[in-house]
C-alpha positions in Angstrom: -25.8 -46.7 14.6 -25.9 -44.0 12.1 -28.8 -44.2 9.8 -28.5 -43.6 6.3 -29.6 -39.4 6.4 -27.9 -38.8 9.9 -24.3 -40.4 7.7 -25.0 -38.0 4.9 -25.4 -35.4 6.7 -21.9 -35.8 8.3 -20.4 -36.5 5.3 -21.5 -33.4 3.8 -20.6 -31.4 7.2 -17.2 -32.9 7.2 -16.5 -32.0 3.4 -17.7 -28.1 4.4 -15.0 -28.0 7.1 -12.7 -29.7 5.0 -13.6 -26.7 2.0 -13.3 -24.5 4.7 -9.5 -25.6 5.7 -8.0 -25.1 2.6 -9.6 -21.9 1.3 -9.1 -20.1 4.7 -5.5 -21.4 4.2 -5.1 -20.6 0.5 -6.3 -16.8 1.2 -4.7 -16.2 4.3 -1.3 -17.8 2.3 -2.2 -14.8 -0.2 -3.0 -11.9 2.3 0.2 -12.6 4.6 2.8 -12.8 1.4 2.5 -9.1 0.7 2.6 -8.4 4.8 6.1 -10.4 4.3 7.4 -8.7 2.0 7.0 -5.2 3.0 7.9 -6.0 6.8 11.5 -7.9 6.2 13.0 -4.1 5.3 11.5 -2.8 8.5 14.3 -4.4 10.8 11.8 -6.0 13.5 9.8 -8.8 13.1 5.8 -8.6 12.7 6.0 -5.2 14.3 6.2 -2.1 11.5 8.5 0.6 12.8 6.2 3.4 11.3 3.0 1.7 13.0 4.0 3.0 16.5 4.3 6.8 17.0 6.6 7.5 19.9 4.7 10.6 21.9 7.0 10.8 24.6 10.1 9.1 26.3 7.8 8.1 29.2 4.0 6.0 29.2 1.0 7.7 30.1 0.5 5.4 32.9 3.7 5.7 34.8 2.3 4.8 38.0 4.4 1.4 38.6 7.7 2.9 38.2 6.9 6.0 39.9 5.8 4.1 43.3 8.9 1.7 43.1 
């Protein structure tokens, strides 16, 4: 059985998490709103077309295709 400080300090733990929940939830609500917004003009989904520079028509490790 739980004695009376072990139950409080449960209690208290489980209200910390439960803090925890909804304000990680609340910001990262806030934070991803402006990511939606700017990335539905881009045309692809959760990738930005400007956030990967295209260096060459071919990767720098070609190995795989070359050896098939």
């Amino acid at each position: 059985m739980l004695t009376g400080t072990t139950f409080e300090a449960v209690a208290i733990l489980a209200l910390i998490a439960v803090a925890h929940t909804i304000i990680s939830t609340v910001i990262a609500k806030r934070l991803s709103s402006g990511e939606k917004a700017s990335g539905q003009n881009s045309g692809a989904t959760g990738v930005s077309a400007t956030a990967t520079p295209v260096f060459g028509s071919t990767p720098a490790n070609d190995q795989f295709s070359k050896a098939a």
